[in-house]
TORKOL-4160 file (C-alpha; in steps of 0.2 Angstrom, whole numbers, padded with zeros to 4 digits, m for minus):
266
<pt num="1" X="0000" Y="0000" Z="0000"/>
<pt num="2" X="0008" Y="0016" Z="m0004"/>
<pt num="3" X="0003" Y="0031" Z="0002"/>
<pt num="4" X="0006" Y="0053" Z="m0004"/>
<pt num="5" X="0008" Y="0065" Z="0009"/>
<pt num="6" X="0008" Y="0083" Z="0005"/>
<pt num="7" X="0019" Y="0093" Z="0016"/>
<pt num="8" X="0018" Y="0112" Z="0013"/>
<pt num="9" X="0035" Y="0124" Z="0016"/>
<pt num="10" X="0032" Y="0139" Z="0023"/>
<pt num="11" X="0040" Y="0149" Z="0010"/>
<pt num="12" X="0023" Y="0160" Z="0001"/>
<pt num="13" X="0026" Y="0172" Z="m0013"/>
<pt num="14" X="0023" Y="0180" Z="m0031"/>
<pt num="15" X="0034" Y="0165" Z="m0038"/>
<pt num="16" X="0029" Y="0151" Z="m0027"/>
<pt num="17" X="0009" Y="0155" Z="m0023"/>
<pt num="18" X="0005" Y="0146" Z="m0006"/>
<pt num="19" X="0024" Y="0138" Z="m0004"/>
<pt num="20" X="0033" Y="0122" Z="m0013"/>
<pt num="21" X="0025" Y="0106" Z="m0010"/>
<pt num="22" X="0036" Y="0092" Z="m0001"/>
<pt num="23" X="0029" Y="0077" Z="m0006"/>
<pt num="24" X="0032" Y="0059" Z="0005"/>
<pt num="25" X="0030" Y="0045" Z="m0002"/>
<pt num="26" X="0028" Y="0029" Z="0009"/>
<pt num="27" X="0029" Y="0011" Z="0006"/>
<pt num="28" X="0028" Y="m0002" Z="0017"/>
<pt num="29" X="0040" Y="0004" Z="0030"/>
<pt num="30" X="0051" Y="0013" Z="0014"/>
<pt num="31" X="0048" Y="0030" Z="0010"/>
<pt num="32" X="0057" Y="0046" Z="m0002"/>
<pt num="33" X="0054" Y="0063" Z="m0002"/>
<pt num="34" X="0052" Y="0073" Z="m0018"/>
<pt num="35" X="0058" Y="0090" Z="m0016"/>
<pt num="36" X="0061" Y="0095" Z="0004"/>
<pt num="37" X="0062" Y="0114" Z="0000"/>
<pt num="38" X="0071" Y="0128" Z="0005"/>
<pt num="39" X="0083" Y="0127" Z="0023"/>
<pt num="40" X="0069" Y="0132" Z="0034"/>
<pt num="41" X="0071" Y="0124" Z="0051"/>
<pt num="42" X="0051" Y="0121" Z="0055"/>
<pt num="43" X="0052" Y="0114" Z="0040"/>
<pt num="44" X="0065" Y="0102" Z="0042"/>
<pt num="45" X="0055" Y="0097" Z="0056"/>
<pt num="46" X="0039" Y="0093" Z="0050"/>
<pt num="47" X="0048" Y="0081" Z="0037"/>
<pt num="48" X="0057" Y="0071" Z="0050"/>
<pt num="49" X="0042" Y="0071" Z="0059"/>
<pt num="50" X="0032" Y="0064" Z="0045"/>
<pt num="51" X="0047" Y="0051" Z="0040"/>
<pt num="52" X="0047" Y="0045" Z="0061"/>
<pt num="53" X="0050" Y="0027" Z="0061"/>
<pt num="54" X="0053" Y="0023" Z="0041"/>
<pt num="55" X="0065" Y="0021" Z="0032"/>
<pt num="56" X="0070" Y="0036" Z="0020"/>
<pt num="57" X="0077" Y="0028" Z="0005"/>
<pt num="58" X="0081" Y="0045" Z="m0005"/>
<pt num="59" X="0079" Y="0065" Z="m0008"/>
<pt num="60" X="0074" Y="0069" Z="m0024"/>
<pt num="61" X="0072" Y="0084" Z="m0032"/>
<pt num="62" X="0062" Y="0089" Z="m0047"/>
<pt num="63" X="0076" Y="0102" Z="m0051"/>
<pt num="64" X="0089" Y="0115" Z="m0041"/>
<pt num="65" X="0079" Y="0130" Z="m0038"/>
<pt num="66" X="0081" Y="0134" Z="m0021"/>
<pt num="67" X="0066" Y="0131" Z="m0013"/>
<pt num="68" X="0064" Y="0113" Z="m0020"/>
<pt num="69" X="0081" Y="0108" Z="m0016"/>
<pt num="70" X="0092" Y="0118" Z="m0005"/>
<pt num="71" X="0083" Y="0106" Z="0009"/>
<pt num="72" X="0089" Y="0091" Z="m0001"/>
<pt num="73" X="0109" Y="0090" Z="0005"/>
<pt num="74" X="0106" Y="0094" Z="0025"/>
<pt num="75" X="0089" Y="0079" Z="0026"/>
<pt num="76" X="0103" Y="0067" Z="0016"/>
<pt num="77" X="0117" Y="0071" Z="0029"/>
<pt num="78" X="0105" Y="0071" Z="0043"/>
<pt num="79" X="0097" Y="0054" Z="0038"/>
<pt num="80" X="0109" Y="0045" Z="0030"/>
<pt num="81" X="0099" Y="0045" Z="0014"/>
<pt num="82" X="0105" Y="0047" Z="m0005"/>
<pt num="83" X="0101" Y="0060" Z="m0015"/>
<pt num="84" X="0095" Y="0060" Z="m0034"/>
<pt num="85" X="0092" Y="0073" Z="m0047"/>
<pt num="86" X="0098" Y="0076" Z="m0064"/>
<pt num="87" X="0114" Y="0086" Z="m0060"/>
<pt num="88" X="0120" Y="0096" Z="m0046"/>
<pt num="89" X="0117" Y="0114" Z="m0044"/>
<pt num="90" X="0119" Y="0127" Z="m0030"/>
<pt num="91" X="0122" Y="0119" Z="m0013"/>
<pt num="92" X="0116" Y="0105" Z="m0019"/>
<pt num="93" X="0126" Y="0088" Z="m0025"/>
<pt num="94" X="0117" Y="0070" Z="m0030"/>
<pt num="95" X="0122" Y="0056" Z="m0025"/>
<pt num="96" X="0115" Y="0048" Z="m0041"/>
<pt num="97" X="0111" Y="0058" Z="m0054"/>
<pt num="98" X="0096" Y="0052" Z="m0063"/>
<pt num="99" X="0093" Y="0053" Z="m0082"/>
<pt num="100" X="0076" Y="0048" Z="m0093"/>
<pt num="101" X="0068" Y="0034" Z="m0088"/>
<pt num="102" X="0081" Y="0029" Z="m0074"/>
<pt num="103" X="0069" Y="0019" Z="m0061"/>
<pt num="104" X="0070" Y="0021" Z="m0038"/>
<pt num="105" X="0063" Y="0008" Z="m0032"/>
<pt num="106" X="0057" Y="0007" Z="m0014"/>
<pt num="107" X="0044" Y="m0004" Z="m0004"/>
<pt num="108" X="0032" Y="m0010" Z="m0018"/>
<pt num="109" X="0033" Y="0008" Z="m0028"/>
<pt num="110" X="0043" Y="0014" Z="m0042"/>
<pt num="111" X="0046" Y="0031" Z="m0047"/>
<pt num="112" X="0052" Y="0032" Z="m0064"/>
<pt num="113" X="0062" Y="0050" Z="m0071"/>
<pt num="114" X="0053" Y="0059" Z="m0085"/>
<pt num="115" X="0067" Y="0072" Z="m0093"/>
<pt num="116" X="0059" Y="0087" Z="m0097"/>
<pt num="117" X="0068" Y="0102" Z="m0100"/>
<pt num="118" X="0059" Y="0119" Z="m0102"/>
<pt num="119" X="0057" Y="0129" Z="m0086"/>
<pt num="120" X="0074" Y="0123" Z="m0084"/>
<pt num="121" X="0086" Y="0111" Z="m0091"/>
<pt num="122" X="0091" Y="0101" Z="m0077"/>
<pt num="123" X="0069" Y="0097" Z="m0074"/>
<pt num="124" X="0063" Y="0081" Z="m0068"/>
<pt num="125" X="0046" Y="0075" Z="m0068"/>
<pt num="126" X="0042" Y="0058" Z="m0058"/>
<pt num="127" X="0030" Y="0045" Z="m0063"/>
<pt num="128" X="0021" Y="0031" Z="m0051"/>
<pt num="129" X="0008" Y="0022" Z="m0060"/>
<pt num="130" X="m0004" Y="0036" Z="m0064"/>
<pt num="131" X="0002" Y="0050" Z="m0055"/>
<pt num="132" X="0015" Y="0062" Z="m0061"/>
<pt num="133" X="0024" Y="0073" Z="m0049"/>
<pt num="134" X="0027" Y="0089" Z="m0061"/>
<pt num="135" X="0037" Y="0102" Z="m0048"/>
<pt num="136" X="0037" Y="0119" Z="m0059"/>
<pt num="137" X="0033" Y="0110" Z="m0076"/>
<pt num="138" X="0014" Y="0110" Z="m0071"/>
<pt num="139" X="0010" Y="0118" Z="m0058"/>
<pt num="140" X="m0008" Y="0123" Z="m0049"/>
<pt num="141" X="m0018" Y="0138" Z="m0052"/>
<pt num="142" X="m0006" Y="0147" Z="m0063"/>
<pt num="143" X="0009" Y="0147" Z="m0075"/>
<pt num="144" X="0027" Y="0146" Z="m0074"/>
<pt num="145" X="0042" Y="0155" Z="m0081"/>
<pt num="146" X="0051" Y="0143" Z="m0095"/>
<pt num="147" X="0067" Y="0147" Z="m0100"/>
<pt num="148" X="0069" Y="0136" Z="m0116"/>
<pt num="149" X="0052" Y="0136" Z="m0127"/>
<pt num="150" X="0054" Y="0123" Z="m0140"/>
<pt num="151" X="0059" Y="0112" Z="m0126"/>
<pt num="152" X="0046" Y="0117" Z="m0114"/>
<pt num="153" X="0033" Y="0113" Z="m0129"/>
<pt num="154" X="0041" Y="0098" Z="m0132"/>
<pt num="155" X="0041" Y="0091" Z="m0111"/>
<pt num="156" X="0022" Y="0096" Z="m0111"/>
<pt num="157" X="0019" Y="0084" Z="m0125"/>
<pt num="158" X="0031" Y="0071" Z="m0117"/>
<pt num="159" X="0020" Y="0073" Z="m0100"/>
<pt num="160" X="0005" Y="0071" Z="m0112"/>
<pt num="161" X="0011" Y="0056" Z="m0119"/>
<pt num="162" X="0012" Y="0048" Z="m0103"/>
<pt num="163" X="m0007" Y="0047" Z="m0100"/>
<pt num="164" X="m0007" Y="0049" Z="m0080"/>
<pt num="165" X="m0024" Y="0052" Z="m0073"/>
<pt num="166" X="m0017" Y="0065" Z="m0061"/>
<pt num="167" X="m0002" Y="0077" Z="m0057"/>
<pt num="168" X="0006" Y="0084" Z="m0041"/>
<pt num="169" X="0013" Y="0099" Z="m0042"/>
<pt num="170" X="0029" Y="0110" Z="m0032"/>
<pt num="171" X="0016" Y="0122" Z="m0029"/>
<pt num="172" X="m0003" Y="0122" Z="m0029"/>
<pt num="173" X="m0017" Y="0110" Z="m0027"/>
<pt num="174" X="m0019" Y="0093" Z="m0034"/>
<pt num="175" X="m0022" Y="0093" Z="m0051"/>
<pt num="176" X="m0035" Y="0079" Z="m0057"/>
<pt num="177" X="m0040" Y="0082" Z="m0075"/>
<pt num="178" X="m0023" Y="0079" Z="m0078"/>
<pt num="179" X="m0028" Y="0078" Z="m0100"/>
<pt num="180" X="m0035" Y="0095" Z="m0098"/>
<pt num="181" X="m0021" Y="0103" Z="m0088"/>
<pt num="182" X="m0007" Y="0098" Z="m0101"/>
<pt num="183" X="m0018" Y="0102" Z="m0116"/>
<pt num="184" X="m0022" Y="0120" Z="m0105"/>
<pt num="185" X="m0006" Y="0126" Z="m0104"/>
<pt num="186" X="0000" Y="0119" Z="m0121"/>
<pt num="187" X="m0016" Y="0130" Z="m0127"/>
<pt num="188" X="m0011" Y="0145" Z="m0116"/>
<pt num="189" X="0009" Y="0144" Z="m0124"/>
<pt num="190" X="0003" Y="0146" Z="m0142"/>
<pt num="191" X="m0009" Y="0158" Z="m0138"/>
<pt num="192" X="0005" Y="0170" Z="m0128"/>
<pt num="193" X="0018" Y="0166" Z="m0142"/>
<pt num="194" X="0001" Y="0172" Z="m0155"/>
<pt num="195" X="0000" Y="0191" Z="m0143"/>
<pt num="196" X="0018" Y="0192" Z="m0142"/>
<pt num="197" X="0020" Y="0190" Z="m0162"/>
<pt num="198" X="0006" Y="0202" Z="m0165"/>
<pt num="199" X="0017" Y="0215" Z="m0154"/>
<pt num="200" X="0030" Y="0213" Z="m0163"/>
<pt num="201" X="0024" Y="0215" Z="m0182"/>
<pt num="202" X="0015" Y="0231" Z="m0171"/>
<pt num="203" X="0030" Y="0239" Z="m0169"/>
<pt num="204" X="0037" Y="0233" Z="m0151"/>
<pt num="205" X="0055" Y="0235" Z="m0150"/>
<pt num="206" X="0061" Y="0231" Z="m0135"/>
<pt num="207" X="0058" Y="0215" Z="m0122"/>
<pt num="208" X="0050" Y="0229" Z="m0111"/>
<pt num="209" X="0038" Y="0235" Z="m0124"/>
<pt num="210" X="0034" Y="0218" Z="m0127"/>
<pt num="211" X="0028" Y="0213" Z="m0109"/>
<pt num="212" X="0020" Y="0229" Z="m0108"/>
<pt num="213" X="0008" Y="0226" Z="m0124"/>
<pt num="214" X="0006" Y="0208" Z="m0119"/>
<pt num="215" X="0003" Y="0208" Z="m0101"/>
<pt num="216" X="m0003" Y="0223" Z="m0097"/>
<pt num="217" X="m0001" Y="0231" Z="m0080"/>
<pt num="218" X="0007" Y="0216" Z="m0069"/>
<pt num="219" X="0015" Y="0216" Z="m0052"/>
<pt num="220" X="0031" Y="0224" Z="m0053"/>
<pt num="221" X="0036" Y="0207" Z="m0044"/>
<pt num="222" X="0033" Y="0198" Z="m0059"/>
<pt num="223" X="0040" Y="0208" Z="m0071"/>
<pt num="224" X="0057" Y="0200" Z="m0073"/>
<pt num="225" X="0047" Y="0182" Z="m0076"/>
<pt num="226" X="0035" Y="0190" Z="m0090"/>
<pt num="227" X="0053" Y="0197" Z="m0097"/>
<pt num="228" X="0060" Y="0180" Z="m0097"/>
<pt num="229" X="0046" Y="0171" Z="m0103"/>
<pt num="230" X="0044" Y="0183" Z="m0118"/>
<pt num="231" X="0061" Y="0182" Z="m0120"/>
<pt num="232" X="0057" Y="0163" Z="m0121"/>
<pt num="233" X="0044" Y="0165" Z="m0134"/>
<pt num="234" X="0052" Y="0176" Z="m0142"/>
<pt num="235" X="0068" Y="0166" Z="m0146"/>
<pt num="236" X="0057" Y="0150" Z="m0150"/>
<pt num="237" X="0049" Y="0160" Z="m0164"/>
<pt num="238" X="0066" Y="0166" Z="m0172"/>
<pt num="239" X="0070" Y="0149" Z="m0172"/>
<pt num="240" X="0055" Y="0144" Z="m0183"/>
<pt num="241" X="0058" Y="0157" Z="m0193"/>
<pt num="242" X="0043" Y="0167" Z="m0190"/>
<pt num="243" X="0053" Y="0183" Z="m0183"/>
<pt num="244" X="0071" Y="0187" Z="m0187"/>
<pt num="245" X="0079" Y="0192" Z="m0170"/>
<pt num="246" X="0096" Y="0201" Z="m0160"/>
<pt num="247" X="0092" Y="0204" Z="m0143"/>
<pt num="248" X="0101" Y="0208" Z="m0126"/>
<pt num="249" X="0095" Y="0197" Z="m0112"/>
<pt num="250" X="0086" Y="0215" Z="m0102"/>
<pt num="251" X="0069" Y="0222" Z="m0103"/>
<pt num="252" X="0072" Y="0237" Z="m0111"/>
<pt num="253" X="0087" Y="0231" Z="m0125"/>
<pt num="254" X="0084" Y="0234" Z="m0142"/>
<pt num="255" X="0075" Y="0219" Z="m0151"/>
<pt num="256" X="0087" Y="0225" Z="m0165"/>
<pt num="257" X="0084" Y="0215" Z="m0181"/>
<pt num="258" X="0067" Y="0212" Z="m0178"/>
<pt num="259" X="0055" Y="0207" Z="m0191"/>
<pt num="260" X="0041" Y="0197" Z="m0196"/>
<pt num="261" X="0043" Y="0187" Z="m0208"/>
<pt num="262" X="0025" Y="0178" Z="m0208"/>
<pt num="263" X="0010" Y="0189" Z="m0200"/>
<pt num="264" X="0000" Y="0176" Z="m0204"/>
<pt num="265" X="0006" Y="0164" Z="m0190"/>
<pt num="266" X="m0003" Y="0175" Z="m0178"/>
């Protein structure tokens, strides 16, 4: 019997909504823990607490953003257990490093790593039976910043691919319609590549102009994600074709070059 426990970090904001889900999976008397978080020590707490008597047989982490992993070394060293992810990043050092399709076994479950690169390249999803554990690939209640666009596009259709019945997210609420959830945001994507293109062939010259046309008045917070996302879009169409493109990497450099060589994508 295998049982998922959510265990919230107390780390709310613009980027994570209500905190990073911890998930604990248990197995017979084995459990793992899929992203612990960031270094807070009530936190720390209320994972040993959960874990109590069993026996942790890994950390995982979904990717090295800090407040999925940064929790990951210290629980390791703490509890003897190893860690896995796909590569190592800040303050944070595998044990294993994972790749597609690379299988944990633990009690009677399985996790299985799902590559898929997009909000970052170093992203991992984890499948067991029907669920998927998504971290920031799919998250609850809103979007999230990608940094590579063709292959975010291309780990959504992986994800889609897989059939799960349900995801859980790094942050947010349970996602049941899990069909409905991929094809959303893969319908959301080519709808804000669509506005971002119409800015463009409208005259918007810089990343800044850009956001501004396309997302209107946002929290200043979010800004610098809108920038990087646009920024994201924006390269993904060069690459097609659709736009020729020179641009700096801040929100008010020159998309210099710009030019739209099919309006008609839009």
């Amino acid at each position: 019997m295998t049982g998922i426990h959510r265990l919230l970090a107390p780390n709310p904001g613009p980027m994570t909504g209500p905190g990073t889900n911890t998930y604990l999976i248990v197995s017979g008397r084995d459990c793992v823990v899929i992203d612990p978080g960031p270094p807070e020590e009530s936190h720390r707490r209320v994972i040993l607490d959960a874990i109590g008597g069993l026996r942790l047989r890994g950390v995982l982490v979904t990717h090295t953003h800090p407040d999925h992993a940064l929790l990951a070394d210290p629980l390791a060293a703490e509890t003897g257990a190893s860690t896995y992810g796909y590569g190592p990043g800040p303050a944070f050092n595998p044990t294993r490093r994972l790749r597609d399709g690379d299988r944990l076994r633990f009690g009677e479950a399985v996790l299985t790593a799902v590559h898929t690169p997009g909000h970052t390249a170093d992203h991992l999803c984890f499948r067991m039976d029907a669920t998927v554990f998504t971290g920031d690939h799919i998250i609850g209640g809103s979007t999230v910043l990608v940094q590579d666009m063709g292959d975010y596009y291309r780990s959504l259709d992986r994800i889609r691919a897989l059939r799960p019945e349900r995801l859980l997210p790094g942050h947010g609420n349970r996602i049941d319609n899990a069909a409905e959830a991929v094809a959303a945001y893969i319908a959301h994507r080519r709808e804000r590549e669509a506005q971002i293109l119409r800015a463009v062939g409208n005259g918007a010259r810089t990343v800044g102009a850009v956001v501004r046309t396309v997302y209107g008045e946002i929290d200043p917070r979010l800004r610098s994600a809108a920038a990087g996302s646009a920024i994201a879009h924006l390269r993904h169409l060069a690459g097609q074709g659709t736009i020729s493109l020179e641009c700096g990497e801040g929100t008010d450099d020159e998309l210099a070059g710009v030019a739209v060589r099919d309006a008609g994508v839009a």
